[in-house]
Legacy VTK file of the C-alpha trace (Angstrom):
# vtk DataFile Version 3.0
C-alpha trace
ASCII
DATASET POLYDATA
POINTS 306 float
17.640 6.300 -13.142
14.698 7.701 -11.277
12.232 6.702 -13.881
13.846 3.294 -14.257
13.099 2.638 -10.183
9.386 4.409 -10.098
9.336 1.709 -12.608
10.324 -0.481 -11.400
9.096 -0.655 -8.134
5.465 0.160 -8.965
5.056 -2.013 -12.043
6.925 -5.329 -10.738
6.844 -4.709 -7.650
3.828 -4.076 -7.460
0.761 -6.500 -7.431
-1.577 -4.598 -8.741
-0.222 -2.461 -11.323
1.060 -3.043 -15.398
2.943 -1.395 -17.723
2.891 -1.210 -21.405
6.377 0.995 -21.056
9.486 -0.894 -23.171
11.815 -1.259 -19.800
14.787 -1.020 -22.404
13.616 2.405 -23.978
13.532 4.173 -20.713
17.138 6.496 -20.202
18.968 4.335 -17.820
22.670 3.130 -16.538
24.310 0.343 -18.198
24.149 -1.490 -14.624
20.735 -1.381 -14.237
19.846 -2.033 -17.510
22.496 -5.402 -16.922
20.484 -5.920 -13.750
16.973 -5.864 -15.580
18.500 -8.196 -18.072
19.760 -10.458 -16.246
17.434 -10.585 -13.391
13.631 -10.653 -15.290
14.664 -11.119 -18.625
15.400 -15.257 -17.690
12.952 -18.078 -18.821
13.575 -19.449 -15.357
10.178 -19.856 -13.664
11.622 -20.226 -10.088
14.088 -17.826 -8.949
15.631 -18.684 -5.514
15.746 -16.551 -1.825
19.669 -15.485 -2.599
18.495 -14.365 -5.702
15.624 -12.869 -4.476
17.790 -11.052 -2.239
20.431 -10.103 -4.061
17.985 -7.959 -6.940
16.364 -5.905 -4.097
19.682 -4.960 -2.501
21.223 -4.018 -5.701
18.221 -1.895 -6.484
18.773 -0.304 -3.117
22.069 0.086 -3.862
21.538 1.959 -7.477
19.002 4.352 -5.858
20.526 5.474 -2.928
22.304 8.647 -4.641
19.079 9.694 -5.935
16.635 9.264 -2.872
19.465 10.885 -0.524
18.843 14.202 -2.336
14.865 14.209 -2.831
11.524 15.540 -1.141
8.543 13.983 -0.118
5.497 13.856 -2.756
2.061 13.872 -1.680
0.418 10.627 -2.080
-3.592 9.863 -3.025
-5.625 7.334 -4.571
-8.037 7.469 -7.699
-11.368 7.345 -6.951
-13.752 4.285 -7.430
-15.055 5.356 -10.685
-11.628 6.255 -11.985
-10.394 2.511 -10.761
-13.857 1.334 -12.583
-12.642 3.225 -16.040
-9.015 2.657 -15.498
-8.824 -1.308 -14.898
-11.537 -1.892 -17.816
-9.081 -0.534 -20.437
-6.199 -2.175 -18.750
-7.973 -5.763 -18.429
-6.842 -7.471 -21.322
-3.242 -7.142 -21.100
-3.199 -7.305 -17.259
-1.983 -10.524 -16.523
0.964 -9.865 -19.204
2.838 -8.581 -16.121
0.791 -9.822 -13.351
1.225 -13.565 -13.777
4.554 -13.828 -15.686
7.956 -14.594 -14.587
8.451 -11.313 -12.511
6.027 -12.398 -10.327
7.259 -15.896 -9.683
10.883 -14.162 -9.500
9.769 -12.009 -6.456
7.790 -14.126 -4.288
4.334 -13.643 -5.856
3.190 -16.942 -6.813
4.575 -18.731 -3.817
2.585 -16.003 -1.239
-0.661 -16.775 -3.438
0.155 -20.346 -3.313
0.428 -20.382 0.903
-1.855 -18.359 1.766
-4.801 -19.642 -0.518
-4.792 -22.759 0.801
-5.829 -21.302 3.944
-9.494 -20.316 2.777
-11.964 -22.405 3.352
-16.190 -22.346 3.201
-18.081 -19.711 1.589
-15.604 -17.121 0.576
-15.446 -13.557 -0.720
-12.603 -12.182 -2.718
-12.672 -8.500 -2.811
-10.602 -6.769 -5.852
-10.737 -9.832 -7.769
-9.438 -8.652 -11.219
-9.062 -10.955 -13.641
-8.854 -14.234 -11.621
-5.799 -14.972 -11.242
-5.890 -16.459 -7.570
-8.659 -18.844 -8.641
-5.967 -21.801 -9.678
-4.880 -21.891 -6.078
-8.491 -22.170 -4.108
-8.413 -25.585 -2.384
-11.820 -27.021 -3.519
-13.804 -28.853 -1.027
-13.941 -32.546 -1.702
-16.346 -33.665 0.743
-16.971 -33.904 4.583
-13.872 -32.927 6.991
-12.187 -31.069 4.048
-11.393 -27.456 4.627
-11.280 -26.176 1.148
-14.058 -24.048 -0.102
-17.521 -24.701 -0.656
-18.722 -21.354 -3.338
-16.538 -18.225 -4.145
-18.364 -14.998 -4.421
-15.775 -12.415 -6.555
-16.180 -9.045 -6.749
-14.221 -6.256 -8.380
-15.133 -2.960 -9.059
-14.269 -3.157 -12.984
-16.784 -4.915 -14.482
-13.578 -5.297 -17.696
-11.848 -7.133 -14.911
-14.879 -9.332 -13.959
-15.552 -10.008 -17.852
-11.391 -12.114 -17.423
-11.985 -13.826 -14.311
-14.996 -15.207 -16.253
-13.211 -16.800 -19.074
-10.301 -17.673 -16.556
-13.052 -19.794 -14.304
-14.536 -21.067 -17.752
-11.309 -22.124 -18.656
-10.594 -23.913 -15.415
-14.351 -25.600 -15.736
-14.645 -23.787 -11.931
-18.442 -24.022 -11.868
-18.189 -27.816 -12.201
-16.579 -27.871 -8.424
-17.905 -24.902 -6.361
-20.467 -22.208 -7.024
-19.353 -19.310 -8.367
-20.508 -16.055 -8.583
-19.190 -11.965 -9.900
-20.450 -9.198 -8.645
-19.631 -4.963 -9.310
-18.888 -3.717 -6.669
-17.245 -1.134 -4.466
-15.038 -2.851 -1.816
-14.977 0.385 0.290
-19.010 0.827 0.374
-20.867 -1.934 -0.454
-19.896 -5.211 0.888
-22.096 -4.967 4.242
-24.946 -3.702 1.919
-24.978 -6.512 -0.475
-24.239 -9.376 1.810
-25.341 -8.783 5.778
-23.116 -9.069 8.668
-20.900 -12.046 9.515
-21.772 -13.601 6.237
-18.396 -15.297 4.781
-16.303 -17.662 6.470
-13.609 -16.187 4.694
-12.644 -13.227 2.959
-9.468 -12.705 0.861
-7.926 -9.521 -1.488
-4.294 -9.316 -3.125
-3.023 -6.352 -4.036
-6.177 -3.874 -4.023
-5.568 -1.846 -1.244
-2.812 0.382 -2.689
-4.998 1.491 -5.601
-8.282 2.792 -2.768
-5.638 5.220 -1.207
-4.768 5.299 2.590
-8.359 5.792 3.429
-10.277 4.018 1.278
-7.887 0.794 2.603
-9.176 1.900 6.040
-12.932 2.291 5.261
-12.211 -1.746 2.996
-10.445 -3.005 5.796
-14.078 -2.349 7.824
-16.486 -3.577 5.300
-14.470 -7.092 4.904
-14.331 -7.140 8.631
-18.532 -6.613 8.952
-18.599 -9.184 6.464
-16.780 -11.959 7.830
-17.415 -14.931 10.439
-16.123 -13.810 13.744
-13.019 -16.279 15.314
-15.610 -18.406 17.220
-17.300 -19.415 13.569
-13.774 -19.988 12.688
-13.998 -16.536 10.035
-10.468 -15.160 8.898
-9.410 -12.516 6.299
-6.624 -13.496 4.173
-4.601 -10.477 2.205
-1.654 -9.955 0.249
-0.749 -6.206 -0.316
2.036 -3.813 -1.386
3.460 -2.347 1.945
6.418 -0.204 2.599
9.658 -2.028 2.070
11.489 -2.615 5.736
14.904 -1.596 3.414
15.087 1.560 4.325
16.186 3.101 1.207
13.918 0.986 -0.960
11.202 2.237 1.914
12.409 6.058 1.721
12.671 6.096 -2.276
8.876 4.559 -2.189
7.581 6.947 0.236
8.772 10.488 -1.664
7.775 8.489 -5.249
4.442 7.090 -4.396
2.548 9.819 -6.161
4.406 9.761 -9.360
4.681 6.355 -9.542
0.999 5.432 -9.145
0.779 7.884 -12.386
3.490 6.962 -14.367
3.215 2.881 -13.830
1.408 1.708 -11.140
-2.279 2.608 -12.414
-2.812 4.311 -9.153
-1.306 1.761 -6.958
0.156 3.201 -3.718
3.147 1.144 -2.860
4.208 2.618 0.628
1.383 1.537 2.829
1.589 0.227 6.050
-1.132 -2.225 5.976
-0.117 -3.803 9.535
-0.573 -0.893 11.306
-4.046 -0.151 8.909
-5.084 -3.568 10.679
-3.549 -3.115 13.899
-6.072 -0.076 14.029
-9.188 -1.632 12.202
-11.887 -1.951 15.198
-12.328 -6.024 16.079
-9.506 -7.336 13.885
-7.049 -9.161 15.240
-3.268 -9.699 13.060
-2.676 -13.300 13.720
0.594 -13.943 11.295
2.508 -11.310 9.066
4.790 -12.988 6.242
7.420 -10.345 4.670
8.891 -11.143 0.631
11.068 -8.664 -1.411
12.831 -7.253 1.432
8.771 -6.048 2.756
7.524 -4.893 -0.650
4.734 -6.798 -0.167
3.218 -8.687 2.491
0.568 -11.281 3.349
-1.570 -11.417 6.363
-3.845 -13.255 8.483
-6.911 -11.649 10.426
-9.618 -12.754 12.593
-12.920 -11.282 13.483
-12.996 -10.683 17.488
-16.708 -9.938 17.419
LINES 1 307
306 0 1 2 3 4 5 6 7 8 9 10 11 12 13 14 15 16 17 18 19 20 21 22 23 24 25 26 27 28 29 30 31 32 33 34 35 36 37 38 39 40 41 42 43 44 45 46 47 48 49 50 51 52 53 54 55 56 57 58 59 60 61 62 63 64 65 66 67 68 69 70 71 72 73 74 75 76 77 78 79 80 81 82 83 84 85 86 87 88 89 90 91 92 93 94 95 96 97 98 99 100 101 102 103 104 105 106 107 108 109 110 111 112 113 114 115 116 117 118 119 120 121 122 123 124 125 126 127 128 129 130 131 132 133 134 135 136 137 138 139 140 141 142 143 144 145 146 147 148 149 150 151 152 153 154 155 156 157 158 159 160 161 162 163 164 165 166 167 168 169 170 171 172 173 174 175 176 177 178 179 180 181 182 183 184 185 186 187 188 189 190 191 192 193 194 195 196 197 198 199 200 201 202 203 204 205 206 207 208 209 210 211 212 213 214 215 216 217 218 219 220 221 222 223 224 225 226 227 228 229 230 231 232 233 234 235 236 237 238 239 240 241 242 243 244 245 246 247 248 249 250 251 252 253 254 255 256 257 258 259 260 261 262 263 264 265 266 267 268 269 270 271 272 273 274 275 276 277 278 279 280 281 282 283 284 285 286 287 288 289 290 291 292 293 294 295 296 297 298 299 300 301 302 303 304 305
């Protein structure tokens, strides 16, 4: 049961992490194995809110035994050259879990689909893996349309890059908008490469739980530098894993976040609080805070003050 749920939660739940685990060779309970089934298993590509609802509070309910009656683990992050190693062996078959029906089930696709459309200008995406937000950039069309005008992507794998790549190739992106990949590290480099106030706007999904607590803090600064402040109109646009606001999902990620950023979630930490991580980033501002999977991720919308 435990294993099932560190699972669980850190490779579907998770944005950032995969799994080459068999879900159905993992020791579990006939229910949960029924829920899997029935839940992820579908060919349905839209799953809706009651469902939605109804998988996370079954979870909950399944777990709630086991996280009564354990401790606390000690969380951390891999480093950037372990990320670098890590996510260029685990490139390929990345968007086998990232992009599939999961991710539609829980919420993913629609929060990539809203908040997207919100970018506009000369953007940076931090973390950018293998590409898989580029279908849902609004390209600008001409004057008075707020879509983007070039797309800088950086990601500290260059494996990862070497996908987006043949993603934008397959989407004929250069045709539309200047492109360009970079290696890079997100919690570093960004003010180095590029200068202050640079972008107009700057996006990541689901790349803060793999830099750790701290490295999030030092990412959340560079992208901040970085950025157009709110009188240029500048604005950071995230989606990230954040501690579920069900408590006992929230509890069972907070004493499993260690092992389950070994065991699944390629070093993704699950339980952050990335609200408060903005709340107390120097001249950011939280404008709007959407919650999906009962909080196990979020998206969010920032502003430069200054």
């Amino acid at each position: 049961m435990k294993d099932l749920v560190a699972l669980f939660c850190a490779t579907i739940l998770s944005g950032k992490a995969i799994c080459s685990y068999d879900i159905k060779s993992i020791p579990h309970c006939r229910q949960c194995k029924q829920l899997w089934e029935s839940s992820f298993t579908s060919h349905q590509t839209v799953i809706n809110e009651s469902r939605r609802s109804f998988i996370v509070s079954s979870i909950a309910t399944f777990i709630a035994p086991t996280i009564l009656s354990t401790s606390p683990d000690v969380a951390y992050a891999v480093s950037p050259a372990e990320a670098s190693r890590d996510y260029d062996v685990y490139a390929k078959s990345y968007d086998d879990l990232d992009g599939g029906t999961a991710a539609s089930a829980l919420g993913i696709v629609e929060s990539r689909t809203k908040l997207l459309q919100l970018a506009k200008g000369n953007v940076l995406e931090i973390g950018a893996g293998t590409g898989l937000n580029l279908s849902y950039y609004k390209i600008r069309k001409g004057e008075g349309d707020d879509g983007i005008t070039s797309l800088t992507l950086v990601d500290i794998s260059e494996g990862m890059l070497s996908q987006a790549k043949l993603r934008a190739q397959k989407l004929e992106l250069d045709k539309r908008v200047e492109v360009k990949f970079m290696q890079a590290d997100a919690t570093s480099q960004l003010i180095d490469l590029f200068g202050m106030n640079k972008f107009d706007t700057v996006v990541d999904t689901f790349s803060l739980c793999v830099m750790g607590n701290e490295g999030a803090k030092r990412c959340l600064k560079e992208m901040s530098a970085v950025v157009k402040d709110y009188k240029h109109g500048g604005k950071i646009l995230l989606i990230e894993n954040t501690r579920s606001s069900n408590p006992f999902l929230g509890y069972y990620q907070d004493v499993t976040a260690a092992t389950a950023a070994d065991l699944g979630g390629k070093g993704c930490l699950y339980n952050q609080n990335v609200g408060e991580m903005i709340k107390r980033t120097e001249g950011v501002r939280l404008l709007q805070e959407d919650a999906y999977a009962a909080g196990l991720f979020r998206s969010f919308v920032c502003e430069k003050l200054t």
